[in-house]
C-alpha positions in Angstrom: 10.6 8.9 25.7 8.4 7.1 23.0 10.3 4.0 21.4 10.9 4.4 17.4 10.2 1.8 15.2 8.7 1.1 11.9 4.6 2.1 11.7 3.9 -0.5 8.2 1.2 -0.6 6.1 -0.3 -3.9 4.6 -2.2 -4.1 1.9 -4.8 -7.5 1.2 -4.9 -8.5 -1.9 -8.8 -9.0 -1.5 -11.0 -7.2 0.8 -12.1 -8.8 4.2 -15.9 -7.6 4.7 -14.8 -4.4 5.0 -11.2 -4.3 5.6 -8.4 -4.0 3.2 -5.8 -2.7 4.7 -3.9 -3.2 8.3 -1.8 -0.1 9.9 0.4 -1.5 13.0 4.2 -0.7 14.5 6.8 -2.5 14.9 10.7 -2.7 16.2 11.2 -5.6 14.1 9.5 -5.9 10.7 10.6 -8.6 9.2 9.7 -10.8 12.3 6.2 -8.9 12.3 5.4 -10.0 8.8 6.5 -13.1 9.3 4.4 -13.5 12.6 1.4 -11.8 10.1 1.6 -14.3 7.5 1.9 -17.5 10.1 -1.6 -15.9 11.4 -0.5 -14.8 14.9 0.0 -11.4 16.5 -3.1 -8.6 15.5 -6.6 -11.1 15.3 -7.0 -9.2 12.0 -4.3 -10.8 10.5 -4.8 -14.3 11.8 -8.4 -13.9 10.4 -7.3 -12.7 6.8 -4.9 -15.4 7.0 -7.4 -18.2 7.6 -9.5 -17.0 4.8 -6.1 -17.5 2.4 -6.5 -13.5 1.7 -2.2 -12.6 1.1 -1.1 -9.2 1.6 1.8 -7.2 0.9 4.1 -4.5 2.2 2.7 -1.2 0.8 4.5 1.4 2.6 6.7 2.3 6.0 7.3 5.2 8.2 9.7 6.0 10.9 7.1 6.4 13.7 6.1 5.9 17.4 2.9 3.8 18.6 1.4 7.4 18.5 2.1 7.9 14.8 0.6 4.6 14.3 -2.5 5.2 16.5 -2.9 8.4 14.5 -3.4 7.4 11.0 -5.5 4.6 12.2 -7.7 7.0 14.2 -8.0 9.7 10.6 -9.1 6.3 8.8 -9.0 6.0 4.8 -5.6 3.4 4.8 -6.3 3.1 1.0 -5.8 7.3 0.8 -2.2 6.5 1.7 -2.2 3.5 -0.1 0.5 3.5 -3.2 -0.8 -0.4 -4.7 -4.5 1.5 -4.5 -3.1 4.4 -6.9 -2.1 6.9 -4.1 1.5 8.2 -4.3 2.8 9.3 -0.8 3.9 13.0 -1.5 7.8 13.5 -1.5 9.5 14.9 1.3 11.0 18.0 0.8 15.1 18.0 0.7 
């Protein structure tokens, strides 16, 4: 059975060439983004971090590593981005 955890999406607060955004998973979050902003864990992040690009938190979903592995394979980050304008649609009650 696939472990749940928290799939998180980071937003840079300027682009890297071509990247502004980062997708990953976690069981832990806050020790993730902590790891993210001391520039270890995905080489992404340590390369951002070097360049002194910041990022923030822009969204979380109860996922597996497949969730996660899906929205990075349908691509766009910013379409599910809410700091780029996008408002994720509300779940029905």
């Amino acid at each position: 059975m696939a472990r749940t955890g928290t799939v998180y999406l980071l937003h840079f607060d300027q682009p890297y060439q071509h990247a502004k955004h980062y997708i990953g998973w976690t069981d832990d979050l806050d020790t993730r983004l902590a790891d993210h902003a001391a520039g270890r864990g995905a080489r992404l992040m340590a390369v951002i971090t070097a360049a002194g690009i910041t990022f923030r938190l822009a969204r979380t979903w109860t996922g597996t590593r497949a969730r996660e592995r899906q929205l990075k394979r349908q691509g766009g980050a910013s379409r599910c981005c809410p700091l780029c304008g996008v408002r994720p649609r509300q779940s029905a009650s």
